[in-house]
C-alpha positions in Angstrom: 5.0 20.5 -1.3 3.5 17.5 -3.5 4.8 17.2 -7.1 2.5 18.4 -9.7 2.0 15.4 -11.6 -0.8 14.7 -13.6 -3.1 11.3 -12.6 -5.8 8.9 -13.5 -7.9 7.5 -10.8 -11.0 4.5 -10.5 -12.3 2.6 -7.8 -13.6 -1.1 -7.6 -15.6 -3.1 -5.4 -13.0 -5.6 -3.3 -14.1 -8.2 -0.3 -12.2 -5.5 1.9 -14.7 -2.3 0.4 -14.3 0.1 -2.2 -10.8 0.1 -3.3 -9.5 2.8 -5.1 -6.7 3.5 -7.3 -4.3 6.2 -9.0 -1.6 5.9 -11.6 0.8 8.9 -12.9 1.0 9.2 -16.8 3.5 6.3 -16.9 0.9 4.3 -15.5 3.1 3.7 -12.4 0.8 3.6 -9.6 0.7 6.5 -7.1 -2.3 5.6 -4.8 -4.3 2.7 -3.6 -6.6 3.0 -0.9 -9.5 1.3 1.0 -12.6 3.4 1.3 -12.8 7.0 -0.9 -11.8 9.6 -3.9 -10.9 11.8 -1.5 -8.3 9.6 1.3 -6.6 8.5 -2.1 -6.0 11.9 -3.3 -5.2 12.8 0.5 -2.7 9.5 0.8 -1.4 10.2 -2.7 -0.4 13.8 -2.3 -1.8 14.8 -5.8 -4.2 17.2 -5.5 -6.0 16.1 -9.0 -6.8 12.9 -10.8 -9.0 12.4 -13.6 -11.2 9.4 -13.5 -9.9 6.8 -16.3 -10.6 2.9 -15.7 -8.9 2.4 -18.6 -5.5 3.4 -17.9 -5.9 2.1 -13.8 -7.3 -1.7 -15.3 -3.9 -3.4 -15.2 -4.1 -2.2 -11.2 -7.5 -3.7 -10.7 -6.8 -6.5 -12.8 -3.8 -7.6 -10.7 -5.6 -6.2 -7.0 -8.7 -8.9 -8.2 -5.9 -11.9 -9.1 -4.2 -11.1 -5.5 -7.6 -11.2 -4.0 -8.5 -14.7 -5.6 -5.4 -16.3 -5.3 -4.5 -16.2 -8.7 -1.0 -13.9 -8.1 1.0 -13.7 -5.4 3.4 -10.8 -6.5 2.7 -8.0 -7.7 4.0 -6.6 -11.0 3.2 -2.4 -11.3 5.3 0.1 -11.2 5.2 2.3 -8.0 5.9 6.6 -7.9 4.8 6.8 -4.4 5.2 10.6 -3.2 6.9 10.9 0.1 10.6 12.5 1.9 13.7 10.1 1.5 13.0 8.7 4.6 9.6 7.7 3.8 10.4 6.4 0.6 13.7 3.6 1.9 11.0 2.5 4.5 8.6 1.7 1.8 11.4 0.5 -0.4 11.8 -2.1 2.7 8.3 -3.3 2.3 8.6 -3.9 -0.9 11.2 -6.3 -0.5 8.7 -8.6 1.4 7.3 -11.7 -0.1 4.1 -12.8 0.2 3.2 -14.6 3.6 6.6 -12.8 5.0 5.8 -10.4 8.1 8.5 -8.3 9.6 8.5 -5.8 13.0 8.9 -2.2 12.8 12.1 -2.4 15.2 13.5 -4.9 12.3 12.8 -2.0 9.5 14.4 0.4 12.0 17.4 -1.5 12.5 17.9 -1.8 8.5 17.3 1.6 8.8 19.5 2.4 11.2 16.6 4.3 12.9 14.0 4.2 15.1 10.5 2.1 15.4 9.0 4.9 15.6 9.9 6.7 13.1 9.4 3.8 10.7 5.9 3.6 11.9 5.0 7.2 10.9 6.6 6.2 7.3 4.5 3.2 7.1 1.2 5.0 8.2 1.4 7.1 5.8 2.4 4.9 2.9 0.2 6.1 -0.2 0.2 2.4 -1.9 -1.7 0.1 0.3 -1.6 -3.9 -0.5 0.8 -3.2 -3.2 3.5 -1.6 -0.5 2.7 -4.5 1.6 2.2 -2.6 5.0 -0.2 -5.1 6.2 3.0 -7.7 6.8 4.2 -5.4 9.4 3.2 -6.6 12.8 4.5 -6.3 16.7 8.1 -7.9 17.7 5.8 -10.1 19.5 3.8 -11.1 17.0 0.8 -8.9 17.5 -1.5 -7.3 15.0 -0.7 -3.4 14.7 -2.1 -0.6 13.9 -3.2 -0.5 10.2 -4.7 2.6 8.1 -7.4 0.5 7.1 -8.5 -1.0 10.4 -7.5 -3.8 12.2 -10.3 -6.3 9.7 -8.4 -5.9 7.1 -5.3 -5.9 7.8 -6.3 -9.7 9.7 -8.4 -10.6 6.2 -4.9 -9.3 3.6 -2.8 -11.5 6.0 -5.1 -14.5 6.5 -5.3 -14.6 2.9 -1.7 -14.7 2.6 -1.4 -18.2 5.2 -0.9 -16.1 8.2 -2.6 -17.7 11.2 -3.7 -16.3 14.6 
């Protein structure tokens, strides 16, 4: 059952489409999606947000400086709602730096689990760019699957020096 916490929510206009985003009371962000209202507050697992682009700016602010070059970390607070599970494979993401891709069977060994497994976890991570899922690609080097289509997830790590 998703916690009852209470949220803000705005959207911007990115190179990759309309980006939206969701911060708890604390201001630690619990959403960021590509494309609409209602896949963040599906991704999020908070069934209500109140639009406030005041209290989400500091998350557009440093989503627009990533975009441009300007950052290359990120420096927000994340409440991401999700099982234990989901949560240490997201936990692994986070511990990526930018430019630095890893495999799913690399997460899973961590993990001591199974690609799989870790591939459901990061498909359904609520926090995109932020949680860097795009940095996960195939053991062989191959672009994989990515909520956001496979576009984007080339554009997010082209930006970040990857070649193809």
């Amino acid at each position: 059952m998703p916690e009852l916490i209470t949220t803000f929510y705005s959207s911007f206009k990115t190179p990759l489409g309309d980006f939206w985003v969701q911060v708890d009371e604390s201001k630690a962000l619990v959403g960021a999606v590509i494309g609409t209202k209602e896949l963040l507050l599906k991704r999020s697992k908070c069934s209500s947000a109140t639009l406030d682009p005041k209290k989400t700016r500091h998350v557009q602010d440093q989503v627009i400086s990533y975009l441009n070059h300007e950052i290359k970390r990120f420096s927000l607070s994340v409440n991401p709602q999700g099982t234990a599970f989901q949560k240490a494979v997201w936990k692994q993401l986070l511990q990526l730096k930018y430019a630095e891709t890893t495999s799913y069977g690399a997460i899973a060994d961590k993990l001591k689990s199974g690609p799989r497994a870790v591939g459901g976890a990061i498909g359904r991570n609520p926090i995109a760019l932020v949680i860097p899922c795009h940095r996960v690609i195939g053991a062989d080097g191959s672009l994989t699957g990515f909520a956001f289509g496979d576009t984007a997830k080339r554009f997010l790590l082209q930006l970040e020096g990857f070649s193809f």
